[in-house]
C-alpha positions as CSV (number, residue, x, y, z in Angstrom):
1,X,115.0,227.3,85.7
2,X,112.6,227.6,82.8
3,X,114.9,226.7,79.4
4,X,111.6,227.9,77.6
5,X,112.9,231.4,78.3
6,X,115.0,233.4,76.5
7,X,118.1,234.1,77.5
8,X,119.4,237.6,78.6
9,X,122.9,238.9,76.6
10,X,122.8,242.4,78.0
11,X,120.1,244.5,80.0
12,X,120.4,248.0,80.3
13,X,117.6,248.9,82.9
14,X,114.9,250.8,81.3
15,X,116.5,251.2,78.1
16,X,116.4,248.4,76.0
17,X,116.7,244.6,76.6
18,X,119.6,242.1,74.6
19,X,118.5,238.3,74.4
20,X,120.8,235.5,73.4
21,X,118.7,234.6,69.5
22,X,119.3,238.2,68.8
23,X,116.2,239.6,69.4
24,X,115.9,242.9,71.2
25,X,113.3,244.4,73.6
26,X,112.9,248.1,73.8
27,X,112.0,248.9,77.5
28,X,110.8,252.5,76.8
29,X,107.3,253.1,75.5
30,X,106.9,254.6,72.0
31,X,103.0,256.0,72.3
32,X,102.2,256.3,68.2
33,X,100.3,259.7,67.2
34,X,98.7,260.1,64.2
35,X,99.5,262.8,61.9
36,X,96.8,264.8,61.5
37,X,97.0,269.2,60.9
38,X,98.2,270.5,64.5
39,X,95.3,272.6,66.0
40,X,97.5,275.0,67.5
41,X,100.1,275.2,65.2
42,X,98.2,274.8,62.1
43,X,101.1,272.1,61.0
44,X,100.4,269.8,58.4
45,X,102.2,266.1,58.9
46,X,102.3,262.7,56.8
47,X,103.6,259.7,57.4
48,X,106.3,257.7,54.7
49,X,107.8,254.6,54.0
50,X,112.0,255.2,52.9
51,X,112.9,251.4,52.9
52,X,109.6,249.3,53.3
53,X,112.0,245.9,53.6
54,X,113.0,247.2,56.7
55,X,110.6,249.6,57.6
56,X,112.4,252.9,57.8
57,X,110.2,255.5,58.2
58,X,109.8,259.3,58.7
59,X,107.4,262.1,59.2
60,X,107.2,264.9,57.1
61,X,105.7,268.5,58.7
62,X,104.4,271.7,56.6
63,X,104.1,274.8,57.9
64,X,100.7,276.9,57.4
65,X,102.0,278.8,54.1
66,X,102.0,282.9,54.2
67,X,102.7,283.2,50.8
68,X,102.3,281.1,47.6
69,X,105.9,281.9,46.3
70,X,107.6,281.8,49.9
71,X,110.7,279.5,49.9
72,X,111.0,277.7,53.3
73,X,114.4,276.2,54.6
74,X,114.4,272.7,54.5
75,X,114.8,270.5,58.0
76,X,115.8,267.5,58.5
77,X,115.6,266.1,62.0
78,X,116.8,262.6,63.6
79,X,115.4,262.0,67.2
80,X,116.6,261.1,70.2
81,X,117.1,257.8,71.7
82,X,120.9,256.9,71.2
83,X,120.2,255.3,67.8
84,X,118.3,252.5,69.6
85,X,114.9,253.3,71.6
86,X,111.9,255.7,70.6
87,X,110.3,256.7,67.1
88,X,109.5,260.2,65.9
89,X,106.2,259.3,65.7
90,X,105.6,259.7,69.8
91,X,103.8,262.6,71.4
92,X,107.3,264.2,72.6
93,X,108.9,264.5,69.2
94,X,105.4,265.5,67.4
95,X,104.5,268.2,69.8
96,X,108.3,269.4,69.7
97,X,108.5,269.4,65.8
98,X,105.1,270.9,65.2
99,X,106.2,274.1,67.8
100,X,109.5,274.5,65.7
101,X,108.1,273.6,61.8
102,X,105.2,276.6,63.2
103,X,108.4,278.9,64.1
104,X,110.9,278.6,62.2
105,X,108.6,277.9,59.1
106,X,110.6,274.8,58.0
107,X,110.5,272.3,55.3
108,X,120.1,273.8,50.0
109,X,121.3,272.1,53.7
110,X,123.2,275.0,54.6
111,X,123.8,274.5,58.5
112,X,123.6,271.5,61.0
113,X,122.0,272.2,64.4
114,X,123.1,269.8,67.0
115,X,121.2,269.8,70.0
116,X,122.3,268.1,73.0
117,X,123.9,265.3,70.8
118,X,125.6,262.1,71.4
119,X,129.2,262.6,71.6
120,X,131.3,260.5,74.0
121,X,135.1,258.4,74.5
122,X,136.7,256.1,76.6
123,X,138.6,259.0,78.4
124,X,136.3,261.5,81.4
125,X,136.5,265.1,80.3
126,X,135.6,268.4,82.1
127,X,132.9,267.3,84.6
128,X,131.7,263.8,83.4
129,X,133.8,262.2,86.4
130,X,131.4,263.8,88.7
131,X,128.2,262.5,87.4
132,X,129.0,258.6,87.7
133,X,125.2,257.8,87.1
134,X,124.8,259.1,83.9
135,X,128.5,257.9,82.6
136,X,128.2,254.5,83.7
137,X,124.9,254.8,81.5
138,X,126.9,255.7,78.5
139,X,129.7,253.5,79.3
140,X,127.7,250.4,79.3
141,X,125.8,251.5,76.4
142,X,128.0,252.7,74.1
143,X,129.7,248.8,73.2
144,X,126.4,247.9,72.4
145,X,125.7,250.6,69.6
146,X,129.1,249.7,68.6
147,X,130.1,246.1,69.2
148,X,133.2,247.1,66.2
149,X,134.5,249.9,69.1
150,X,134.0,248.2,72.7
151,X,136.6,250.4,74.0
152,X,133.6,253.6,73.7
153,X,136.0,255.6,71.3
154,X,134.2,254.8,67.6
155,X,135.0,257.8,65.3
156,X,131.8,258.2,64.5
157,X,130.8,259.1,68.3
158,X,134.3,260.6,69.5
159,X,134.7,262.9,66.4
160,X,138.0,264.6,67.7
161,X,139.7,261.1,68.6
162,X,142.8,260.2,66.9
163,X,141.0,258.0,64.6
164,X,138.1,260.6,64.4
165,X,136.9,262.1,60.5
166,X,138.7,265.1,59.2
167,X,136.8,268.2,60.1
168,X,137.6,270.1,58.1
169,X,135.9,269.1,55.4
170,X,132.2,269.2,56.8
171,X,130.3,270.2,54.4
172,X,128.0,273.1,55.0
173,X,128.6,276.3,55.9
174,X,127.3,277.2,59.6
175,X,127.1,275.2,62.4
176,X,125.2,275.4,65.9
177,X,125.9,273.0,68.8
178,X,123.4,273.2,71.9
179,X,124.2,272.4,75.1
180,X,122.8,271.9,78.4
181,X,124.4,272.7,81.9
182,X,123.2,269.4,83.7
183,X,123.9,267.2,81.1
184,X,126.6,264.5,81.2
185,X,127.2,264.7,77.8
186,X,127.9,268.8,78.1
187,X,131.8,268.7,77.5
188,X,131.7,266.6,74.9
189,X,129.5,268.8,72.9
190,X,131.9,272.0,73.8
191,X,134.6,269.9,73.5
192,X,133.2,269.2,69.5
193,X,132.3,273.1,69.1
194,X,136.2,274.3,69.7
195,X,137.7,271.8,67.8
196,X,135.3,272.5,64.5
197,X,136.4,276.1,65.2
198,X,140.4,275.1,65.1
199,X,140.2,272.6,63.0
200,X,140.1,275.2,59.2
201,X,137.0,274.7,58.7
202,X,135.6,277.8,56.4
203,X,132.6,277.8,58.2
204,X,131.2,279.6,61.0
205,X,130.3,277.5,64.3
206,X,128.5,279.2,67.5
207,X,127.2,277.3,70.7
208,X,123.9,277.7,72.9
209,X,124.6,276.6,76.6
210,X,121.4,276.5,79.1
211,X,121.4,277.2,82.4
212,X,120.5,275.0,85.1
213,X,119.0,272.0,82.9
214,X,119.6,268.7,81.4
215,X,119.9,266.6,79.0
216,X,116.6,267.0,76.7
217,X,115.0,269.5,78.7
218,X,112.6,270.9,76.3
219,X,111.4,268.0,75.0
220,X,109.6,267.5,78.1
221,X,108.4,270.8,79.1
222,X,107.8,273.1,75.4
223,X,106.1,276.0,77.2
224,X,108.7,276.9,79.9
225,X,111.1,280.0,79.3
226,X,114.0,278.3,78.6
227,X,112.7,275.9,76.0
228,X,111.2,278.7,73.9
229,X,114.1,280.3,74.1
230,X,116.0,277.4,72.5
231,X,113.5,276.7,70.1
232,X,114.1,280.6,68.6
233,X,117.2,280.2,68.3
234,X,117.3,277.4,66.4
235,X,114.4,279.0,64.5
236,X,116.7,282.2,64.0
237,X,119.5,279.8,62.9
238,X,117.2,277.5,60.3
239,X,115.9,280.9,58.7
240,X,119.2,282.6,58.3
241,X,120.4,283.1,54.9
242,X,116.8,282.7,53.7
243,X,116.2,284.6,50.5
244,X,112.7,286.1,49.9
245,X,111.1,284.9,46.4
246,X,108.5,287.9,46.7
């Protein structure tokens, strides 16, 4: 045996890579692409430094304007990648943005758009007992992202546990949670959307489901059907309330 190499924690096959000093090896590739004006889209991008000590970063898109006195709804978007793999700087999250910054004519936080997101427990709901793959994924995962919650059922991930935040309070006033028929992680986002609406909240929550797909669909495939139709609704939801300065 070689002592010379480092010696594997945790390895979650094709995800991401734990060695024994602490370093960690992303196993998916994050393709970096610059930020120039989108030829089809006409969407302007830059790149920022938040934190340069630890390199947080972001990417900022501008619709073409219409109008110099048009106000534009501001969004602010977190990726994919269960808070541990990819960057929004790779060709699936750039192409996706610039479609819906062109759309929805985005740049106040009034709603939260959920799409598809990461909500899980230590208990199966609704039909995650029948997709064993993609829970044992999440179930070996999910101590990882949270070595404080090894028992998969941190707050901050199971929302409507026991120990979950107050929802009630969720400050802003309309919320959409999308959903996608295939994906293991369906029920939990339904599971969220019913218990924002009994929880006395003063807002207004509504749901998208699709048909027949999973779990980041449109990320992969932005001119079928079913994508477009997703990205106009969130569009339609982004530009509601939206007062014209002209």
């Amino acid at each position: 045996m070689d002592s010379s190499k480092p010696e594997v924690v945790t390895d979650y096959p094709g995800i991401i890579r734990v060695y024994k000093d602490g370093h960690v090896e992303r196993l998916i590739e994050a393709e970096f692409v610059p930020p120039p004006t989108h030829p089809k889209t006409g969407v302007s991008s830059k790149d920022i430094i938040i934190i340069p000590e630890s390199n947080v970063s972001a990417r900022l898109f501008l619709p073409k304007p219409t109008h110099p006195n048009q106000k534009l709804p501001l969004l602010v978007y977190f990726h994919g990648g269960a808070f541990c793999v990819s960057l929004p700087f790779t060709p699936k999250y750039s192409n996706y943005l610039n479609v819906l910054v062109a759309e929805a004519n985005v740049i106040a936080l009034l709603g939260i758009a959920l799409v598809h997101p990461y909500f899980w427990g230590s208990e199966p709901i609704g039909s995650e007992a029948l997709n064993q793959d993609g829970k044992a994924v999440l179930d070996r995962l999910s101590p990882f992202l949270s070595p404080a919650n090894p028992d998969n059922n941190d707050p901050r991930v199971n929302l409507v546990s026991t120990d979950g935040p107050s929802l009630v309070g969720l400050g802003c006033r309309r919320v959409l949670v999308c959903v996608a028929e295939k994906d293991v992680l369906r029920d939990r986002g339904w599971r969220y959307y019913e218990a924002l609406g009994r929880s006395g909240w003063m807002g207004v929550v509504e749901i998208m489901e699709t048909d027949g797909e999973g779990h980041g669909f449109h990320l992969n495939d932005l001119d079928c059907e079913k994508a477009k139709d997703l990205i106009t609704r969130l569009a339609a939801f982004y530009n509601r309330d939206m007062t014209s300065n002209f």
